[in-house]
C-alpha positions in Angstrom: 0.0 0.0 0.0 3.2 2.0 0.0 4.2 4.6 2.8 2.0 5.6 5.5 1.0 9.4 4.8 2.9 11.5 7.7 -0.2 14.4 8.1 -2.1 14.3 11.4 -4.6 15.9 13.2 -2.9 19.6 13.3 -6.3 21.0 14.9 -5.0 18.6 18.5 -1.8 20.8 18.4 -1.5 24.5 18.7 2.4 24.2 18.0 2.7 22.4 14.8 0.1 24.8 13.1 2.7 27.7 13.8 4.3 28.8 10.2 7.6 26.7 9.2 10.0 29.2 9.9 8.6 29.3 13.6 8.2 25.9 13.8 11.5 24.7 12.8 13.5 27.4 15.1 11.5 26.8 18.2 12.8 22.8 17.9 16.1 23.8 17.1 17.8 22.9 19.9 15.0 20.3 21.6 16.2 17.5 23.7 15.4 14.1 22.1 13.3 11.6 23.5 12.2 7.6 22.9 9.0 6.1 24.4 8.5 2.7 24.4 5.0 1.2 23.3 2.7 1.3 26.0 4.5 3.6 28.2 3.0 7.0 29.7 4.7 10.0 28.9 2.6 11.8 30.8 -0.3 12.2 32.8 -3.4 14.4 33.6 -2.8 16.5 36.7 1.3 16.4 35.9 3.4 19.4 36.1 3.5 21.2 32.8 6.9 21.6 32.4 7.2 21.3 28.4 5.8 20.0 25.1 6.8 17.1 22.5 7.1 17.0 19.1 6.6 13.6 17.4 9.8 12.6 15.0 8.8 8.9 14.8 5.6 6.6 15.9 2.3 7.2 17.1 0.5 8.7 20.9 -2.9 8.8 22.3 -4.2 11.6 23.8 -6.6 10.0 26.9 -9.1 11.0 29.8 -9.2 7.9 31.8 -12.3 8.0 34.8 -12.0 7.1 38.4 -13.5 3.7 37.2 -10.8 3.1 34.5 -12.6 4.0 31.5 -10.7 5.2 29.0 -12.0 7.6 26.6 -9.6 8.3 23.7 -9.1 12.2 22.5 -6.5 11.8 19.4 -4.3 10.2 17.9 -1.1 11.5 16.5 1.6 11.1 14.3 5.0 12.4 12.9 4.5 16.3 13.0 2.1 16.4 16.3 2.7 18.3 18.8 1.3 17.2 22.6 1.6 19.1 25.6 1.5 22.3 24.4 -1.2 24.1 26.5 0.8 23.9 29.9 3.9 25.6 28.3 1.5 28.3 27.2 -0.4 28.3 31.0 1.9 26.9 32.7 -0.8 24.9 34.4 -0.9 20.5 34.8 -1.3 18.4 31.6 -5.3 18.6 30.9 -4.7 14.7 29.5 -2.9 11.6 29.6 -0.5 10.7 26.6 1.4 7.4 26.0 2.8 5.5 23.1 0.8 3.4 20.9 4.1 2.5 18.8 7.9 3.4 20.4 8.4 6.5 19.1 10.8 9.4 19.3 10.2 12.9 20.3 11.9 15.6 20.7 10.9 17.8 24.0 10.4 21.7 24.5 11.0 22.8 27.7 8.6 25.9 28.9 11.9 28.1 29.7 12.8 27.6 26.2 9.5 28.7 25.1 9.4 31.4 27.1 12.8 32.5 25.7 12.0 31.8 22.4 8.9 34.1 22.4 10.7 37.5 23.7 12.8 36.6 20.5 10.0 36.2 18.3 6.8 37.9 19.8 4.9 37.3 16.4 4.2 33.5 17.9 2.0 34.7 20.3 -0.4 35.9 17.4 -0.4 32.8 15.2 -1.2 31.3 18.6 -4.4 33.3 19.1 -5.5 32.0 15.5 -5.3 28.2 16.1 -7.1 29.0 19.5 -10.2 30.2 17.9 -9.6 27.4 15.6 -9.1 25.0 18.1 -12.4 26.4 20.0 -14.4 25.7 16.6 -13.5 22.4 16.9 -14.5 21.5 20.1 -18.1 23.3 19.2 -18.1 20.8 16.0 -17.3 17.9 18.7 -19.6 19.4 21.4 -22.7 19.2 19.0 -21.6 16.1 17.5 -21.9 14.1 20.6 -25.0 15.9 21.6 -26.9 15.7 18.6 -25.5 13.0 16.2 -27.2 9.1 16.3 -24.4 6.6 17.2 -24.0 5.8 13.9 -23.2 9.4 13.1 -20.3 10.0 15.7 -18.4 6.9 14.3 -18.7 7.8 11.5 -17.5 11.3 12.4 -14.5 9.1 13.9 -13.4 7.3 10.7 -13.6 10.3 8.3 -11.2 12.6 10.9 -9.1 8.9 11.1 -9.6 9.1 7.3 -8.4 12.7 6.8 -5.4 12.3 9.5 -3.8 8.8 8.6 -5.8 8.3 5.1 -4.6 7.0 1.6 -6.1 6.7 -1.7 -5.4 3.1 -2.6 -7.2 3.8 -6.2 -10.8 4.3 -6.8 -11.7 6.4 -4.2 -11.3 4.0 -1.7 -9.5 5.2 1.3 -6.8 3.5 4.0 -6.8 4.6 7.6 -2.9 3.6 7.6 -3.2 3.1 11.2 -3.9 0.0 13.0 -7.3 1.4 15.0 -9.2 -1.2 16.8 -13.1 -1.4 17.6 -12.1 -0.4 21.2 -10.4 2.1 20.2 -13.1 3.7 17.8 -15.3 2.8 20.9 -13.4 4.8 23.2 -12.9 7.9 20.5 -17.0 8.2 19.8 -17.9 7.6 23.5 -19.8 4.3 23.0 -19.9 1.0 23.6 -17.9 -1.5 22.1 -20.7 -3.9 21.0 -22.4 -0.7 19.0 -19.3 0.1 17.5 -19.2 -3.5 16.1 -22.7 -3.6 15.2 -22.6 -0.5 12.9 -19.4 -1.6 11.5 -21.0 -5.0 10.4 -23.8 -3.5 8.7 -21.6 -0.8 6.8 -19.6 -3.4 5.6 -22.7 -5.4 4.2 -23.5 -2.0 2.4 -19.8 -1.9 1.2 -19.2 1.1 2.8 -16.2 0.5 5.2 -14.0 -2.9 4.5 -11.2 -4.4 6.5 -7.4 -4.8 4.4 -4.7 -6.4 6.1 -5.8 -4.9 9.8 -6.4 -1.3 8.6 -9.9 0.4 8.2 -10.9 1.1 4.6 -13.7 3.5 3.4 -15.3 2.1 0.5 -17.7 5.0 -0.1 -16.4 8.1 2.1 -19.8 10.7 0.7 -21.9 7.4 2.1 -20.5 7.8 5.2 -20.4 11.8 5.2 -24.4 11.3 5.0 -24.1 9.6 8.7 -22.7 12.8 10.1 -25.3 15.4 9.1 -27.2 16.9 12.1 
């Protein structure tokens, strides 16, 4: 299927929405860092203390309940930034993070930041744009989990999976080039496993979403786009 595309969810992370030229020079000098799979790097309520850009692999960004239920924010690739909003506040990490895949990172400390931006004060207003754009988002996620059928918010799942991680494989068909599970779709839409599996089934008896090799395909994305309409 060739090489897994390396865009990802840039509304998740202020950071790597900044222009290139910002971009590049705020990582200049970042430390580098390796995860293993399945290990934390962080969780809610830690100290802020710096962000992570992702070189290599793949995170989840989580909320995980007193009871242990884990309900799945993002997740993000090569080019992601995570952690970002507590070098901006200063406050504790509003989310857990680990490693779905080892991966390597390279980490921001907020002292550098903080340097960086006397330096180049313009940051601070490309900032203030992928706020409001990150405040639109949550709205379109807000009313989506309000409004939409269950149906509708997984299929609001694979079409952002889609847009992140996806690859035309010819014919308009489309390959989520991540290995998602039906837990982890679960645990994205805020549902139950056993609906997620349900609605799956019957989309791929309409030939809407298939199954290749252990990666989600969408057979018929304007099918699916239907599904999300309020």
């Amino acid at each position: 299927m060739g090489s897994p595309p390396k865009n990802v969810r840039s509304g998740s992370s202020l950071l790597s929405g900044l222009p290139e030229h910002l971009s590049t020079n705020l990582f200049a000098s970042a430390k580098p860092v390796q995860l293993a799979a399945d290990k934390v790097l962080f969780l809610a309520g830690d100290p802020g203390d710096g962000c992570y850009r992702i070189d290599e692999g793949l995170l989840k960004v989580m909320m995980v309940s007193r009871s242990g239920s884990e309900r799945i924010l993002a997740f993000l690739g090569p080019g992601a930034i995570v952690g970002e909003l507590s070098i901006i506040d200063g406050r504790p990490r509003s989310a857990s993070v680990m490693a779905v895949r080892g991966a390597k990172l390279s980490f921001l400390s907020r002292a550098a930041f903080e340097e960086f931006a006397k330096k180049h004060p313009d940051v601070y207003k490309s900032l203030v744009t992928l706020l409001a754009g990150r405040l639109r988002e949550t709205d379109t996620v807000v009313a989506a989990e309000s409004f939409l059928p269950l149906r509708g918010r997984v299929a609001r799942i694979l079409l952002e999976l889609a847009d992140d991680f996806g690859q035309d494989v010819g014919s308009g068909r489309i390959v989520i080039h991540q290995k998602i599970g039906q837990s982890d779709l679960a645990a994205m839409a805020g549902i139950a496993r056993e609906n997620v599996s349900r609605i799956l089934n019957d989309w791929k008896r309409r030939k809407l979403v298939s199954r290749l090799s252990g990666y989600y395909c969408l057979e018929n994305k304007a099918k699916l786009e239907h599904e999300v309409e309020l």
